[in-house]
N, C-alpha and C positions, 0 to 999 in steps of 0.2 A: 945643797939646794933646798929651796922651801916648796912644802907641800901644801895647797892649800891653806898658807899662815890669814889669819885674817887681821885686818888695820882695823883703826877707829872710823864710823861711819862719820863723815863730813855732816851730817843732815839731821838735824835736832827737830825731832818730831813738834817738840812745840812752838818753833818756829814757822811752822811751816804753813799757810793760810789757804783752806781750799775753798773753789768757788765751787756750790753747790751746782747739781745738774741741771736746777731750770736754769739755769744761765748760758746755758749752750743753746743757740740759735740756729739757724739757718745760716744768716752772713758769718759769722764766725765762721762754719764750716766750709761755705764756699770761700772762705778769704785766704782761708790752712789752704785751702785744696788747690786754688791759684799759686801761692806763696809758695808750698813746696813742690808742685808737680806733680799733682796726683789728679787734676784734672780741669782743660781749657774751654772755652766756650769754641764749639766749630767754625771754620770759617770767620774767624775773628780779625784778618786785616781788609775782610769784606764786608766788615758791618754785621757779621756774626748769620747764622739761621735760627730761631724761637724754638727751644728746647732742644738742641742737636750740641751735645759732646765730644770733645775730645778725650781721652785719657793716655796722659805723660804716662813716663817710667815707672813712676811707685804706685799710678792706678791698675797703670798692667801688672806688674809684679801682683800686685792684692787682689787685683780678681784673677788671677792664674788661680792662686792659693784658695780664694773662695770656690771657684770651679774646681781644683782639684781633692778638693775634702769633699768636695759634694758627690763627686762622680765615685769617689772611692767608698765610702757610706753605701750608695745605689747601688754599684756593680761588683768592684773589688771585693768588699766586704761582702759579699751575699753571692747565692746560687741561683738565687730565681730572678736576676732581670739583668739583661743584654743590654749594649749601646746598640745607635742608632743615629744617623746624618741622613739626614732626607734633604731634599731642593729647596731654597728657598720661593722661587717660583713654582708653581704646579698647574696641573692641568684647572683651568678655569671652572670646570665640572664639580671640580673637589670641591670647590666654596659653593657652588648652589648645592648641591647635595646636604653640605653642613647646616647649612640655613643663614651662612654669613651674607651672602648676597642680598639676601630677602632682609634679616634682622640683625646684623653687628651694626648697629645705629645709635645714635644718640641722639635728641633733643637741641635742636640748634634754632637757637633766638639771634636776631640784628636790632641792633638799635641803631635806628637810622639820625641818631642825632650825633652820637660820637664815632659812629659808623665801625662800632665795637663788636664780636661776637664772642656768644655767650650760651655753655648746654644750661639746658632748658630747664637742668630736674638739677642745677647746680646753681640757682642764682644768689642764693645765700654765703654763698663760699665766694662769690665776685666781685669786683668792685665797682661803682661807676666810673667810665672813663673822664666824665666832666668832675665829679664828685669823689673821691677813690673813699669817703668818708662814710657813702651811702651807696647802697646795693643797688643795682638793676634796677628799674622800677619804680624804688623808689622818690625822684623827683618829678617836678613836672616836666622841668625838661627832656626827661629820657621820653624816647618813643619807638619803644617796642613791635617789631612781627608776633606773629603768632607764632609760634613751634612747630617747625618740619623736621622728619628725619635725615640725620645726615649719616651716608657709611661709612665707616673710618677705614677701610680698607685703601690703600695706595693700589691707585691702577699703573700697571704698565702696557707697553707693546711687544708683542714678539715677533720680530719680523722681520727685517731687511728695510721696510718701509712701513711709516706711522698706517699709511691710509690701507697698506696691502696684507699689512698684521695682525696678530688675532689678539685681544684683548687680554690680559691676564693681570693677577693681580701678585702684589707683593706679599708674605704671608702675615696675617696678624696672631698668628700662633705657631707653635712650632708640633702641636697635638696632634693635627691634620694626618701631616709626614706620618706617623706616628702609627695612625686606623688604616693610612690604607695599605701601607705594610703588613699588618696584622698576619697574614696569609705564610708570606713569605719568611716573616721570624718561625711564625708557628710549624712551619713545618723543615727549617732549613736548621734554625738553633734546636731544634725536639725540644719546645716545652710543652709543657700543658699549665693550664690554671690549676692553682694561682701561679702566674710569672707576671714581670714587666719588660716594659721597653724604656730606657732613658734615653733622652737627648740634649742636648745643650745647644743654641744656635741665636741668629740673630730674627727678631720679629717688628714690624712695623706698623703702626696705627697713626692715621692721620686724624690726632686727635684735637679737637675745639679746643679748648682750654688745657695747654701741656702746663707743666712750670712745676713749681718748688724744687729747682733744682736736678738732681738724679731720679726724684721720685716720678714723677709722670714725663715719660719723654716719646719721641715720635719715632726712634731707631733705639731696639734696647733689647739687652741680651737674657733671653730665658732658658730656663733647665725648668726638665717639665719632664714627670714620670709616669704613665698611663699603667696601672697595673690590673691584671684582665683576670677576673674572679668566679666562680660559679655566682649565680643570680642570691640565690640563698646564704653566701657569705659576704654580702657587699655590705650591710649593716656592719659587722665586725671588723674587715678589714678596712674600711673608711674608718672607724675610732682607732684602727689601730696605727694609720699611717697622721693622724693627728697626732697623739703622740709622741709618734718616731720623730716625726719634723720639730715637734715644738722642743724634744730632746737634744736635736744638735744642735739649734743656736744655743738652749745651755752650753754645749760643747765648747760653742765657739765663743763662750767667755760672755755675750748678751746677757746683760741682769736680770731673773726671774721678776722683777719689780713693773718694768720695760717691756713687759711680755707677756699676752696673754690670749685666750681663745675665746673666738665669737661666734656663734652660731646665725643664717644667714634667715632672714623669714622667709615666709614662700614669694612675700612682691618684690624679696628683690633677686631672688637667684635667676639664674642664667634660663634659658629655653630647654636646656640641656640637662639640667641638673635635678637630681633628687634630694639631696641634699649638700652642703656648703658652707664649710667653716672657713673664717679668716686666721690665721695666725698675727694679732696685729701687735704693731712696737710702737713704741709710745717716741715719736717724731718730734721735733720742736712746732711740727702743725698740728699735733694732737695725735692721738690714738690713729692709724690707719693701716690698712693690708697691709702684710709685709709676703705672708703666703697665702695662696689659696687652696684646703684640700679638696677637693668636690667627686661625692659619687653622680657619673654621668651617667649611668644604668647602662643599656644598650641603645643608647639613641643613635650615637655614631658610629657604630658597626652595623649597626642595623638602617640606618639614612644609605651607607655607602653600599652597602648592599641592593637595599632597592635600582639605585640610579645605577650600577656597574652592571648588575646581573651578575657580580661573584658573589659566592656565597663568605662568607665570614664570620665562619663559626666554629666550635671547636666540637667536636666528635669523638666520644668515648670508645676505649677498645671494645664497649660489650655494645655499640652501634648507636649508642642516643645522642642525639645533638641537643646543643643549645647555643645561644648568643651571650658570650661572656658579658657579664657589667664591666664598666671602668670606674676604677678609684683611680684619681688624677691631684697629687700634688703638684702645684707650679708656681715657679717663682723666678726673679726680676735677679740678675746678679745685681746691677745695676742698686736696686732697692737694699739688695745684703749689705752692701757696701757702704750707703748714707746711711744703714742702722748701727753699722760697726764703727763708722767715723764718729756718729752723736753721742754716741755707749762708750769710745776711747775719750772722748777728749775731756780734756781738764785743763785748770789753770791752779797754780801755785806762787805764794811766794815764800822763796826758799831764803834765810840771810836776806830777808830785804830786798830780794830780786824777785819779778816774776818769771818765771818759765811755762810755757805753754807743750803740752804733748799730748800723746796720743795711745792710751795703754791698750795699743792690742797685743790680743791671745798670741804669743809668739808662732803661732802655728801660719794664720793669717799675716801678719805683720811683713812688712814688702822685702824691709831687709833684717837678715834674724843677727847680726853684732856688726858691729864697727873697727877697725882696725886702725887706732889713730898713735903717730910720734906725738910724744910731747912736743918737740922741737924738731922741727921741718928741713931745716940745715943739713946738706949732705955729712956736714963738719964734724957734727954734733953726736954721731954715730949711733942714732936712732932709727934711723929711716931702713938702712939693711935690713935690721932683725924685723921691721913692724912689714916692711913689704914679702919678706918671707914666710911671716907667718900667714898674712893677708893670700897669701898662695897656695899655701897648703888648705885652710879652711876654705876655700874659695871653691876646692874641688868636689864638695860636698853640700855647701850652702850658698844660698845669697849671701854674700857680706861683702862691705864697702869698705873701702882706705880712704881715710880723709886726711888731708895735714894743710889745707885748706884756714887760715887765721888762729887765733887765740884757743887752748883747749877749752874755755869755757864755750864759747860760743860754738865752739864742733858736736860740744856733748847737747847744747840747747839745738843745734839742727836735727841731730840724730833721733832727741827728744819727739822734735817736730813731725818727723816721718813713723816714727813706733819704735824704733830698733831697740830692742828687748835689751841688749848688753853692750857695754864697747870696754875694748879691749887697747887699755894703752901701754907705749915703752915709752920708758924714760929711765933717769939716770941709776936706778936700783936696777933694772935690767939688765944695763950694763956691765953692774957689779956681780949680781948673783944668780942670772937667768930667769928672775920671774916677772910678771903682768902683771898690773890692776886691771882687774875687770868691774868694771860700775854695773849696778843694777838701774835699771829705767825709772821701774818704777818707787823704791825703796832709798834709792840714792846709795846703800850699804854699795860698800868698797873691798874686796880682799883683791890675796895678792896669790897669783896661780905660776907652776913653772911652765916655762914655755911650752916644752914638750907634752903637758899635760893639757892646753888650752884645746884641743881639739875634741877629746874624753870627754872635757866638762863642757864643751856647749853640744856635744851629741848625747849626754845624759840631759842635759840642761833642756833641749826640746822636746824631750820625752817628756818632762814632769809633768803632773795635773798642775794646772795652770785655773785659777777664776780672776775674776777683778779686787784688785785692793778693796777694795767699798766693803764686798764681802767676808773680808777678813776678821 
């Protein structure tokens, strides 16, 4: 039997022709994400809904992956912060208490000539609807309102009947949950400051102007960490959860190039906020949020407290109270996701072929190898060993069996979706019980024995992993 023997690599480095990163676009990505099923426009044999998603098989597999690194980071890995599932509805009280009632608003202009809208403090980033060459404004034809507030909050009913129901709204954060729990962790998990509360959940904003994709949408999944500090430590631990965040997308393979931190001025932070950095990644629209970390002080323990009459503080064993600050990372799976998609992708031509893939961090990546017969044919006596090995790894990873058309074209789909390795039989198999395993990203080829291929891709996901680029 051969151990680990390795072949000649197929893949002559200087053959090989890459397209630089600004050439990765927005329709490029939506056209991957269409083409392999990683993500559909909603409601699409109905004329679709304006910024409302679907996500196929390999969008779910990748944000499982993205949600489960994130949650294990927050909770697994650490002592000081708890999960948390709160309602997505809540009592209607919660949102006036926050100030979303009164000011989660935006700027909303009509032009009453293309009968277009457009936020108000956004008109440069817009296009005209008769002119898409010239902004709002712009021509003489456009004819502009003046700016009202609009509140992006989605109202519902609660009630048996619209008219006998009490108004409530859909959440446009998932923080809320979060404050007015406060009470209940603090005294049910025993912690004290510093600790956190995570959660992951779905938030809604019925927002003017959605679009670019994943990036602004109207239904969209946030992981959002409130961690509760004495008053005196929220300078430090606010730089220190900058940071920590900006440290796991390194993690997750994101190019330090790609990524960097912005401090927020005072006109533009929140109502709420004392201070407020962006985590931004450099998008095919430019530089934009990707995370927000913001010291909220005690606004919202101390808002909730007023309007409840519970107190919401935390009380030392020698009897002194105080209102913890919040340092609050939060962030968009949703957004992780089109950062890791524009950060994977690439094109190549390999031997005069193009191939098109996707090199994610095999941590993230939807499915982590591939399990393909050279030859598909029961006859052909490949299929056995490739479906039984596809069985065994199966009980421990994602991995797929393809024998689906030509191996070229299996290894170019595999490509398409991310799958870090694939693992084929063919006729040396036969003879002496070993696999070629292809590499995604390197094209390099050896040859592993059967019995060993399960060893080498549970070493193989451990490895420190970054992007080729950085190599």
């Amino acid at each position: 039997m051969l151990v680990g023997r390795s072949v000649a690599v197929k893949r002559n480095p200087d053959n090989v022709e890459r397209v630089s990163t600004d050439a990765v676009t927005m329709d490029k990505i939506v056209s991957l994400c269409r083409r392999r099923g990683f993500v559909f426009p909603s409601s699409e044999i109905y004329g679709g809904l304006g910024s409302t998603y679907d996500y196929g098989h390999y969008g779910v597999l990748t944000k499982n992956n993205i949600r489960s690194r994130w949650f294990s980071s927050m909770v697994q890995e650490r002592d000081d912060i708890v999960a948390l599932d709160s309602a997505v509805i809540l009592n209607p009280l919660v949102w006036e208490a926050s100030g979303h009632v009164e000011g989660f608003t935006d700027p909303l202009v009509d032009c009453r000539t293309c009968k277009l809208r457009f936020r108000g403090d956004r008109l440069e980033d817009s296009q005209c609807g008769r002119k898409p060459s010239k902004k709002p404004g712009e021509t003489s034809d456009c004819d502009l309102t003046e700016a009202r507030q609009f509140n992006l909050m989605f109202e519902t009913s609660v009630g048996a009947l619209v008219e006998g129901g009490s108004k409530a709204y859909l959440r446009p954060e998932t923080a809320q949950g979060i404050f007015i729990n406060f009470k209940n962790v603090l005294q049910l998990a025993r912690r004290r400051p510093p600790f956190g509360i995570a959660q992951v959940g779905k938030s809604f904003r019925n927002e003017i102007t959605p679009g670019n994709f994943l990036f602004r949408l109207r239904e969209f999944e946030q992981m959002e960490m409130e961690f509760f500090v004495p008053p005196d430590d929220a300078e430090r631990w606010h730089a220190y959860w900058i940071e920590a965040r900006l440290a796991w997308y390194h993690g997750l393979g994101l190019r330090e190039a790609n990524l960097r931190v912005r401090e927020h001025g005072p006109e533009e932070r929140s109502h709420y906020s004392l201070a407020t950095s962006d985590i931004e990644y450099l998008y095919p629209i430019g530089w934009s949020e990707l995370e927000g970390v913001a010291n909220r002080g005690d606004y919202d323990l101390r808002q909730h407290t007023e309007a409840s009459g519970t107190k919401l503080e935390y009380v030392d064993p020698d009897g002194s109270r105080y209102t913890p600050f919040v340092i609050e990372p939060a962030v968009s799976i949703d957004r992780i996701l089109l950062a890791l998609l524009v950060d994977a992708y690439a094109e190549e031509v390999v031997e005069e072929r193009q191939r098109t893939l996707l090199r994610l961090h095999p941590a993230v990546a939807p499915v982590k190898a591939a399990v393909l017969p050279l030859i598909s044919k029961a006859e052909a006596g490949m299929v056995e060993p490739a479906r039984k090995l596809y069985e065994e790894l199966r009980r421990d990873h994602l991995v797929e069996y393809d024998d689906g058309g030509n191996i070229g074209r299996r290894y170019r789909r595999q490509d398409e979706i991310g799958t870090p390795w694939a693992f084929t039989i063919d006729d040396v198999t036969l003879e002496d019980g070993t696999v070629t395993v292809r590499d995604r990203d390197s094209l390099a080829q050896e040859r592993l024995p059967l019995e060993g291929v399960r060893a080498w891709l549970d070493d193989a996901l451990e490895r420190p992993w970054s992007p080729p680029q950085q190599h």
